[in-house]
N, C-alpha and C positions, 0 to 999 in steps of 0.2 A: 945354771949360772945366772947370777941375778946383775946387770952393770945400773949402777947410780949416776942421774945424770942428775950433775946439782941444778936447783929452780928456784925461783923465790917462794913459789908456794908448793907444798904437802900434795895437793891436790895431784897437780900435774907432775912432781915428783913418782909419784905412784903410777898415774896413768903411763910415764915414759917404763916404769921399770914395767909394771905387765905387759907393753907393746914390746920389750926388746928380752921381756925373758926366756927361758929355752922350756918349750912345748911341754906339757906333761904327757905319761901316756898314755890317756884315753885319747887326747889330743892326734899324736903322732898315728893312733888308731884311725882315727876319721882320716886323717890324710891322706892315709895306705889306702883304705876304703878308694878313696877319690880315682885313683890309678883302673889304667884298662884291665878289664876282666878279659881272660883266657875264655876261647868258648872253642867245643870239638863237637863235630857231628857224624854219625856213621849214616852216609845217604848209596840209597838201592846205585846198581850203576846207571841205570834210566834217570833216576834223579839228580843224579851227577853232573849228565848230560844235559838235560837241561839247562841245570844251575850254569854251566859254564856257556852254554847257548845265550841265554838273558845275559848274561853278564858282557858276552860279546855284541851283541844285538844293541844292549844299553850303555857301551862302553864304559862298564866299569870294573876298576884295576884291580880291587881284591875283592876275596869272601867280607871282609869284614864290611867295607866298604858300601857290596850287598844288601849283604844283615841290615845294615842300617836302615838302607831305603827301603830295605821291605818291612822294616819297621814300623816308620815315618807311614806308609801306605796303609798297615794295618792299624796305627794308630788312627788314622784320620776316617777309616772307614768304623772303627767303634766307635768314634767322636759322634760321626754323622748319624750310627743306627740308637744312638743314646737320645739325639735328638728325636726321633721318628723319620729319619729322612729315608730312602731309599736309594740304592746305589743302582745306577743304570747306567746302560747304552743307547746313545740315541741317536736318532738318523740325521741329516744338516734339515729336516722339516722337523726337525723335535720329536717324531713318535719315538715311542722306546722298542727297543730293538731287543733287548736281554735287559735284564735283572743279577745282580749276583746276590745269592744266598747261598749260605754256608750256614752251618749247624753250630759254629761259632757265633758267628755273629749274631744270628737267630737267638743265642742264647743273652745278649747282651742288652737286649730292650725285648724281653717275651710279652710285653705287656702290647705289641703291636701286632699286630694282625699281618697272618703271612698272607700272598697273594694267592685269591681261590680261580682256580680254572676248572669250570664245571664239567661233567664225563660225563657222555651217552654212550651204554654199554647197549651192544645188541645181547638180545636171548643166547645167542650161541656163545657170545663172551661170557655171559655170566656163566652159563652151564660149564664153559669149560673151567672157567676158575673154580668153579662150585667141585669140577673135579677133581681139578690139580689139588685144593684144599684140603678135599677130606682125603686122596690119596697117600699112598705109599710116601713116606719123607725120604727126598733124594738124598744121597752122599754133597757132602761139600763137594766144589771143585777146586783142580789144586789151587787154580789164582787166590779163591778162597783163604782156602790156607795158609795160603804166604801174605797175604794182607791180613789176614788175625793175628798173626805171629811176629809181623813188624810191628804191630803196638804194641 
């Protein structure tokens, strides 16, 4: 439905009828777009538990709510490993206390170098790796199992 607002001039004529015409629909599309998405999750019971632990611990009233902030968090933590920055724990004297690295984020700036902690292995550690290695291949265990099988 198109409504005519009379003008003196064509120009503005025009401009009022497309400001007050009715949407077409790829238009009407984008709108719906606009609207909250539905989001379901199937989580272990232990993660459950948690989830609703944080949620009390950070008072906050829903899942979605949640979602959010732990969005915001992971947003801001691939912000900062985009920059080269590192995400740490630090003492009130500034030393760093923990690091967090995740395989994630690791994967979001590869071009930085992860942090090296150098190993001195005695004789007997290596020998025993050297045996575990070339040994018998154990069975999974079941925790195993059940974490291959949730992904």
């Amino acid at each position: 439905m198109l409504l005519t607002v009379k003008c003196a001039s064509d120009k503005v004529r025009k401009l009022s009828q497309a400001v007050l015409r009715k949407p077409q629909k790829e238009e009407r599309k984008e709108r719906v777009s606009m609207r909250n998405v539905k989001f379901q999750a199937d989580l272990a019971p232990t993660d459950d538990i948690v989830l609703n632990s944080l949620m009390e611990t950070l008072e906050v009233r829903s899942k979605a709510d949640f979602l959010a902030k732990a969005m915001e968090l992971m947003n801001w933590a691939v912000k900062e490993k985009k920059r080269g920055h590192r995400i740490v724990t630090i003492d009130d004297q500034g030393d760093v206390i923990r690091e967090l690295i995740t395989p994630e984020l690791e994967r979001v700036a590869p071009e930085f170098e992860l942090p090296y902690e150098p190993t001195t292995w005695t004789l007997q550690e290596v020998q025993s790796f050297g045996d575990k290695a070339s040994g018998e291949k154990s069975k999974p265990t079941s925790h195993l199992v059940r974490a291959m099988n949730r992904r």
